[in-house]
N, CA, C and O of each residue as an XYZ file, in Angstrom:
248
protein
N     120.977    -48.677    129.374
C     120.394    -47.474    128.796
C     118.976    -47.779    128.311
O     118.464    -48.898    128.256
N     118.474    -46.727    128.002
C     116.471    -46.871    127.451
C     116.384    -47.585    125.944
O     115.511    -48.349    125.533
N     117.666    -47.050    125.196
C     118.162    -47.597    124.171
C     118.341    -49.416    123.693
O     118.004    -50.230    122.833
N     119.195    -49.258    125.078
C     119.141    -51.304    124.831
C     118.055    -51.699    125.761
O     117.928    -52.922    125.713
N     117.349    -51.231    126.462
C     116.061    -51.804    126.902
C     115.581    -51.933    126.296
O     115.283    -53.123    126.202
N     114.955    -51.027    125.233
C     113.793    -51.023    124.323
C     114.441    -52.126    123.534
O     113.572    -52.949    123.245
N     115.982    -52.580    122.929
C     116.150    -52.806    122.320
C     115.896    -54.469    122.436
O     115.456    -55.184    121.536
N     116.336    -54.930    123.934
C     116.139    -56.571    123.964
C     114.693    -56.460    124.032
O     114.147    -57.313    123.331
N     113.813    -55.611    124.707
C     112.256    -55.930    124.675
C     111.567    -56.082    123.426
O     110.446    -56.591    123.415
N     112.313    -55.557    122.013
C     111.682    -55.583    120.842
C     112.642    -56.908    120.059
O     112.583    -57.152    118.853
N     113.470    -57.629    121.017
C     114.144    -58.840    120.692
C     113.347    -60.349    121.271
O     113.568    -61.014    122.283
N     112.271    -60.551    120.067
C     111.016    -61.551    120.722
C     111.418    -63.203    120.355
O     110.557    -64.057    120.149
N     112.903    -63.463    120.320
C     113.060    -64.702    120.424
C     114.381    -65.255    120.779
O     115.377    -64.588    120.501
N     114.524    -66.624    121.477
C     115.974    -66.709    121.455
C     117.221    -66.079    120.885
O     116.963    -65.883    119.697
N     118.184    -65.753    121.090
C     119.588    -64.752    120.459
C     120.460    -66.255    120.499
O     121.414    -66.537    121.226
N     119.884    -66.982    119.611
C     120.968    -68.181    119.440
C     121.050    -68.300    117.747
O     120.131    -68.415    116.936
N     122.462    -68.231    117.549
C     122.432    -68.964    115.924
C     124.056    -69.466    115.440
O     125.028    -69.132    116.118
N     124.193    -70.283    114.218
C     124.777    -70.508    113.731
C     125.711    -70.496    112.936
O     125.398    -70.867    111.805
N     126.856    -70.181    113.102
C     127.320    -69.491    111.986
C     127.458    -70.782    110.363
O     127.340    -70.692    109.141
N     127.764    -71.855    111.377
C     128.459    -73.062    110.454
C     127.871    -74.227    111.467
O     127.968    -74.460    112.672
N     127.245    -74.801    110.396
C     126.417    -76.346    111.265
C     127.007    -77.397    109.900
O     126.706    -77.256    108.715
N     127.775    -78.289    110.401
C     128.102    -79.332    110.000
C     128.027    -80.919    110.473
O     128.765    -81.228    111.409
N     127.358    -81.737    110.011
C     126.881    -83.386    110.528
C     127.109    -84.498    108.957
O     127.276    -84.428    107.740
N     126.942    -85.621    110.267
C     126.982    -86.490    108.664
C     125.356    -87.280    108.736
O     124.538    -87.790    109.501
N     125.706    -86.834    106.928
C     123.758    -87.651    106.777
C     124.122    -89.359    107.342
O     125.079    -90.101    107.121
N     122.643    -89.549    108.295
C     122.818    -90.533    108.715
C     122.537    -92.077    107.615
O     122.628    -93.243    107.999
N     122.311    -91.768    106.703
C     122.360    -93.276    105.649
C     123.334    -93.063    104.974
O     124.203    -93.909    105.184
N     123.718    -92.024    103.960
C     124.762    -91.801    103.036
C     126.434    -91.726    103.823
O     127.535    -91.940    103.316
N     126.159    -91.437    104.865
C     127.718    -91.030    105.558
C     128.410    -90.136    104.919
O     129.625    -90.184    105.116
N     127.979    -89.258    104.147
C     128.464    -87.963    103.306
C     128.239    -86.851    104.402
O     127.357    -86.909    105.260
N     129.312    -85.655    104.233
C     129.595    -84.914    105.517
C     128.671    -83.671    104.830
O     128.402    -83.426    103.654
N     128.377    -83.127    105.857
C     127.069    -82.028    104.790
C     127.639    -80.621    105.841
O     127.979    -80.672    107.023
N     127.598    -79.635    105.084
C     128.158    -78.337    105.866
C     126.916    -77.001    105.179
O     126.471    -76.878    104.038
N     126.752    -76.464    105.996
C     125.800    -74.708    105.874
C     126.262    -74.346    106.553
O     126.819    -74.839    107.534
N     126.080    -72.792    105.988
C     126.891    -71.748    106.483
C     125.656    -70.576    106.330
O     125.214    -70.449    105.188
N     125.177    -69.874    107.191
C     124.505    -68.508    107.579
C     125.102    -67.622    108.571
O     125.662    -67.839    109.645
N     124.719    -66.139    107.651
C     125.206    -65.196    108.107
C     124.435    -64.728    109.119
O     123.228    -64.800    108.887
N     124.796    -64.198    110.334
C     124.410    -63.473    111.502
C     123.047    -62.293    110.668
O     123.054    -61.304    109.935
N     121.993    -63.197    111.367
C     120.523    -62.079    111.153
C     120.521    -60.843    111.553
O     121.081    -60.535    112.605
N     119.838    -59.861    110.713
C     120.049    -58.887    110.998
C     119.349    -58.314    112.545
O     119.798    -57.238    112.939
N     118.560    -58.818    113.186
C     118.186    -58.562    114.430
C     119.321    -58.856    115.505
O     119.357    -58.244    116.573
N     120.364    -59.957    115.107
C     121.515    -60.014    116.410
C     122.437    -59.061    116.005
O     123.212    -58.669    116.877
N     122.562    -58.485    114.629
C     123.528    -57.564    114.852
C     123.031    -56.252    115.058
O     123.811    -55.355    114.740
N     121.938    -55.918    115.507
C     121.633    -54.956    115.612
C     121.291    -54.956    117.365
O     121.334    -53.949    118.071
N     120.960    -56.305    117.816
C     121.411    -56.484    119.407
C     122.848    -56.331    119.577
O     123.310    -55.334    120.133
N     123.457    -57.116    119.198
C     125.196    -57.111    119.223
C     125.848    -55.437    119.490
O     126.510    -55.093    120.469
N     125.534    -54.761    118.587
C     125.541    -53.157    118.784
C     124.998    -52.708    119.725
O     125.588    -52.260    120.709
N     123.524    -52.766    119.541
C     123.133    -52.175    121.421
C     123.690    -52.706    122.162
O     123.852    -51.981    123.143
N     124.267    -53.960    122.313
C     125.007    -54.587    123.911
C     126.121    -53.531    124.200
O     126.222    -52.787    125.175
N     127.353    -53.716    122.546
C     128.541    -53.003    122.626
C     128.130    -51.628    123.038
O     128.405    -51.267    124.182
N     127.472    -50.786    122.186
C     126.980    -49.278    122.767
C     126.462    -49.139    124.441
O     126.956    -48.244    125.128
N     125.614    -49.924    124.930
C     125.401    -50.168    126.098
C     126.842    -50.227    127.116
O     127.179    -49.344    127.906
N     127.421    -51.261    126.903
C     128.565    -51.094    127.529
C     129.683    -50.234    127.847
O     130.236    -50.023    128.926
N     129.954    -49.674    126.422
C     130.894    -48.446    126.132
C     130.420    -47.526    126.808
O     131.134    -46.544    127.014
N     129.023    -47.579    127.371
C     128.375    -46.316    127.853
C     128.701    -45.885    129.754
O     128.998    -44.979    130.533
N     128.356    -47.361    129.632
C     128.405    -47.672    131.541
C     129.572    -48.261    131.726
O     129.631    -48.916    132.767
N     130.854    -48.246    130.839
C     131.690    -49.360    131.163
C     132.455    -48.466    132.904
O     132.717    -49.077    133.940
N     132.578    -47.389    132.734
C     132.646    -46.997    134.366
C     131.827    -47.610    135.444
O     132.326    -47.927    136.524
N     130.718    -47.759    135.190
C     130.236    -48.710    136.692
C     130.394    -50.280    136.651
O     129.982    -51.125    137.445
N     131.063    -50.401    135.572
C     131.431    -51.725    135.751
C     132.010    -52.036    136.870
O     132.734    -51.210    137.427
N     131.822    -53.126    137.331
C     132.748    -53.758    138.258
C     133.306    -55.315    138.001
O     132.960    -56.194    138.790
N     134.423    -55.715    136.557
C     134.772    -56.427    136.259
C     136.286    -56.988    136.941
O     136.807    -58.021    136.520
């Protein structure tokens, strides 16, 4: 749709993230954990994908 076109074209960087990144510090050997919530630009891609789909899911051919 014109909707999620516009929408990945105004999406100006990788759609990669993290929810939970966990490693161990490399001198201490203590286990270290962060946690971030989904930015508001992927969930607002995430929606145009789903809306996109729901839209055309008839010409799918899955």
């Amino acid at each position: 749709s014109e909707a999620f076109i516009n929408t990945l074209r105004g999406f100006d960087r990788q759609a990669l993230h993290a929810t939970m990144l966990r490693l161990y510090h490399p001198i201490s050997g203590i286990q270290m954990e962060w946690h971030a919530p989904l930015p508001q630009d992927m969930v607002d891609l995430i929606n145009a994908l789903k809306a996109d789909t729901e839209e055309f899911k008839d010409q799918m051919d899955w």
